[in-house]
C-alpha positions as CSV (number, residue, x, y, z in Angstrom):
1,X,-19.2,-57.1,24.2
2,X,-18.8,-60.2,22.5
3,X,-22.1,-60.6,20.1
4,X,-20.4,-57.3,18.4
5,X,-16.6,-58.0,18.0
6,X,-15.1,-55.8,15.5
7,X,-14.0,-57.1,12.4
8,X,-10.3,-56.9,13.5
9,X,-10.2,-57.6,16.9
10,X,-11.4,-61.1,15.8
11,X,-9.7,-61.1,12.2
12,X,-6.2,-60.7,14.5
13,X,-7.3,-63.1,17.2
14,X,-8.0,-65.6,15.3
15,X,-4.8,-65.0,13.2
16,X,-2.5,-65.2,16.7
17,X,-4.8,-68.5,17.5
18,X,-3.5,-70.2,14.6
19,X,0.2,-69.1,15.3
20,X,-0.3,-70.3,19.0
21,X,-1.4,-73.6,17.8
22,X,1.0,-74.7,15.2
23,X,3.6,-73.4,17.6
24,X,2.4,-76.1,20.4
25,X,2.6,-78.4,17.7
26,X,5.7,-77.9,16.2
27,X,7.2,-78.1,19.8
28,X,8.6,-74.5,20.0
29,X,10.4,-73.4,22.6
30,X,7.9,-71.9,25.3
31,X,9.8,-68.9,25.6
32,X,9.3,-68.4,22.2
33,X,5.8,-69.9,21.6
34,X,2.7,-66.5,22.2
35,X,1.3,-68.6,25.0
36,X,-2.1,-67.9,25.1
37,X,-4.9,-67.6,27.4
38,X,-7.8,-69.8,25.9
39,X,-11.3,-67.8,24.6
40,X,-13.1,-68.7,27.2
41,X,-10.5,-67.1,29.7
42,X,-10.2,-64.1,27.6
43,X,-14.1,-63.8,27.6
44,X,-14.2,-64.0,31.5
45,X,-11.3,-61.2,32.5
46,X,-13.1,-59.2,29.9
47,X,-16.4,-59.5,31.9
48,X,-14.8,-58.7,35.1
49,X,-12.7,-55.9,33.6
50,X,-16.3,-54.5,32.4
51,X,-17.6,-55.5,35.9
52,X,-14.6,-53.4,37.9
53,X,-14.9,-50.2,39.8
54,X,-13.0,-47.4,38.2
55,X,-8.9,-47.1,38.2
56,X,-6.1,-48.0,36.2
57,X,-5.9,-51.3,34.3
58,X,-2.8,-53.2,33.5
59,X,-1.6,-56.2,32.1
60,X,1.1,-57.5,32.9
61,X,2.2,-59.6,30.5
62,X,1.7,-58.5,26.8
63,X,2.9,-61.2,24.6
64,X,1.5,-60.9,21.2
65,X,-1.5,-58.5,22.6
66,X,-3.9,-61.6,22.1
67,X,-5.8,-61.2,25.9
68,X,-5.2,-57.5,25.4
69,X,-7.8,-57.7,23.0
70,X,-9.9,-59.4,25.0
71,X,-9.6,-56.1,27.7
72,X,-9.8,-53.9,25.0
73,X,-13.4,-55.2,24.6
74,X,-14.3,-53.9,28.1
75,X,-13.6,-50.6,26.7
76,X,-16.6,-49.9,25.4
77,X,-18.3,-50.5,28.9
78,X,-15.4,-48.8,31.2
79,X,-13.6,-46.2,29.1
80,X,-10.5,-47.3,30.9
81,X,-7.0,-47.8,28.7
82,X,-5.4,-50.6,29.1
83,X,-1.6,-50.2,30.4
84,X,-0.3,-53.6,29.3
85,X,3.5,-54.7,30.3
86,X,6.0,-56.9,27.9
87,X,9.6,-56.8,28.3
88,X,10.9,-59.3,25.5
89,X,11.4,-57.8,22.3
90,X,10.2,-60.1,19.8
91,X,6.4,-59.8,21.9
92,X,6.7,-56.0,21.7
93,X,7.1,-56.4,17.9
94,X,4.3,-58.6,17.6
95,X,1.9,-57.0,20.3
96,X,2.4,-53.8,18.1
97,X,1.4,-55.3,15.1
98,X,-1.4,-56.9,16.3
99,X,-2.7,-53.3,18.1
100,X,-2.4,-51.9,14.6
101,X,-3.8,-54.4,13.0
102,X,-6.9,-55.0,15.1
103,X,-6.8,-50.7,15.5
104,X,-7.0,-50.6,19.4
105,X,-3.8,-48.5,19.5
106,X,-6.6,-46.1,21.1
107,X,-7.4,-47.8,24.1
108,X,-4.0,-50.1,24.6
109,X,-1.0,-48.2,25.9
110,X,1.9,-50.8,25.7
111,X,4.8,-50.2,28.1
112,X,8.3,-51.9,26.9
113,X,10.4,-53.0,29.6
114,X,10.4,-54.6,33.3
115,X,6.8,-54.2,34.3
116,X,8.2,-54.3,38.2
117,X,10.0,-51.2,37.7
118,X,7.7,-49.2,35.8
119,X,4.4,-50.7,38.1
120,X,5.8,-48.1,40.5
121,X,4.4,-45.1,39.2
122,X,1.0,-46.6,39.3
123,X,-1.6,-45.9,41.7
124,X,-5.5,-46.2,41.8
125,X,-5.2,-50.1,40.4
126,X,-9.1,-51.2,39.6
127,X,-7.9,-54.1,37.7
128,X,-4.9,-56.1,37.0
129,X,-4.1,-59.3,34.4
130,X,-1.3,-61.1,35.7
131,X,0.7,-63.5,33.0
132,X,3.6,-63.4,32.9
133,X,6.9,-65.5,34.5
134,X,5.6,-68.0,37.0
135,X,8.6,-66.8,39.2
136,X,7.8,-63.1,39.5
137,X,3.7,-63.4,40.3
138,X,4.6,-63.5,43.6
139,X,6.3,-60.2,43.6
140,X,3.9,-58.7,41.0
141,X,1.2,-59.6,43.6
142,X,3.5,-57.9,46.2
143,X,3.7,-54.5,44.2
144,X,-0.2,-54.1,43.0
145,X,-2.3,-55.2,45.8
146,X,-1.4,-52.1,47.9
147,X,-2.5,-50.2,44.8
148,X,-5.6,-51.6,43.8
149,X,-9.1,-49.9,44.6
150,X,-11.3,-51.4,47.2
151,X,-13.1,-53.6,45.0
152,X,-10.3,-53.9,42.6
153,X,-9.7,-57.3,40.6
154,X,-6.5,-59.2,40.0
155,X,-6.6,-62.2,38.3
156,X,-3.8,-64.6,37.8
157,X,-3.4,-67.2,35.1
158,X,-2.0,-70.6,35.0
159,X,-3.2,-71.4,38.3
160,X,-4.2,-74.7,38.0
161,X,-1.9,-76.1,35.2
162,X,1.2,-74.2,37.1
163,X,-0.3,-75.3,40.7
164,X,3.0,-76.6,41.7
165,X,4.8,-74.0,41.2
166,X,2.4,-71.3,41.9
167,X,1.4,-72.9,45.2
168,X,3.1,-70.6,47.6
169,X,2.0,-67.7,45.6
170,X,-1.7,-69.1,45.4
171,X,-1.7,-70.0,49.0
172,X,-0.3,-66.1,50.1
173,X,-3.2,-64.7,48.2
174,X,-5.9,-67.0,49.5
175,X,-4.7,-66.4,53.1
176,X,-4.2,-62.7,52.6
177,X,-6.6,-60.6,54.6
178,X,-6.9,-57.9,52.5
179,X,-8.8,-59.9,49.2
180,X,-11.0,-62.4,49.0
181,X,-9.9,-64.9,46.6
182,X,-10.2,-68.1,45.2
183,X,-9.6,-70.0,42.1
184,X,-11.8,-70.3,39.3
185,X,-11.6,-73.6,37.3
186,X,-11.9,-71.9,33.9
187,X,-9.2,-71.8,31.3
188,X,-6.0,-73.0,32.7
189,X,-7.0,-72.1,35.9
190,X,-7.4,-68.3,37.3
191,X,-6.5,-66.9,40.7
192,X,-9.4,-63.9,41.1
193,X,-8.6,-61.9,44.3
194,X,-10.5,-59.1,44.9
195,X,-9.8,-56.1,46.7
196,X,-11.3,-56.0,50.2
């Protein structure tokens, strides 16, 4: 997957890397800023997306499609589209851009609008990307547990740089009988819970 990255997957990630980085710098807003997961992040949901039994995939969380990418890798190994989530509308611009640009509209199917709401007509979950507000994960992890596969794969981002205010959430999922999980110091820190 990744000694073979087309021209424009890369060409676009590296494009929205820049962005992300003169955006830290400049001190934008984070609301505003594309947020990123780091490469090395992106590289390891794209190995357990690849490595996850079959089902649906989603992302909840689109921003400007940059760790959508990263999924869209796996798609050469799974076959699976990837059902990615954004509700702002400046990211939906952008994430449609940068699925154009980097010609993945093929295997990325981006839904506008309050992934909570339109989560519900999902079933057969066999792996899930969770970044989005700190304040709904808990309630994300809520909706797609029941839904995923046994052996199905959520990760969650920000775990360790967000710790304090994802500790409840973090704490729920490591106690929760259904999953084992734990969280993996890569990145900025990613919950992995997997399906038991």
């Amino acid at each position: 997957m990744f000694h073979q990255i087309p021209l424009e997957i890369q060409e676009r990630m590296d494009y929205l890397n820049k962005i992300d980085s003169l955006d830290r710098q400049n001190g934008i807003p984070r609301l505003q800023r594309l947020r990123q997961i780091p490469p090395d992040t992106g590289k390891f949901i794209s190995l357990l997306l690849a490595s996850s039994p079959k089902g649906n995939v989603v992302e909840i969380g689109t921003s400007a499609g940059y760790s959508t990418l990263w999924l869209s890798l796996a798609y050469r190994e799974t076959g699976r589209v990837i059902h990615t989530f954004e509700i702002l509308d400046e990211k939906i611009k952008m994430a449609k851009k940068t699925f154009q640009s980097a010609k993945v509209q093929n295997v990325v199917k981006l839904v506008e609008g309050d992934a909570l709401e339109n989560l519900k007509g999902y079933n057969d979950i066999s792996f899930c990307f969770l970044d989005a507000e700190k304040e709904i994960y808990s309630e994300c992890y809520d909706l797609i547990v029941p839904k995923l596969v046994s052996g199905g794969i959520l990760v969650a981002d920000n775990a360790i740089n967000h710790y304090d205010t994802l500790k409840p959430f973090i704490e729920k999922a490591l106690c929760d009988p259904r999953v084992d999980a734990l969280v993996v110091p890569i990145g900025k820190g990613e919950l992995v819970c997997r399906k038991i």
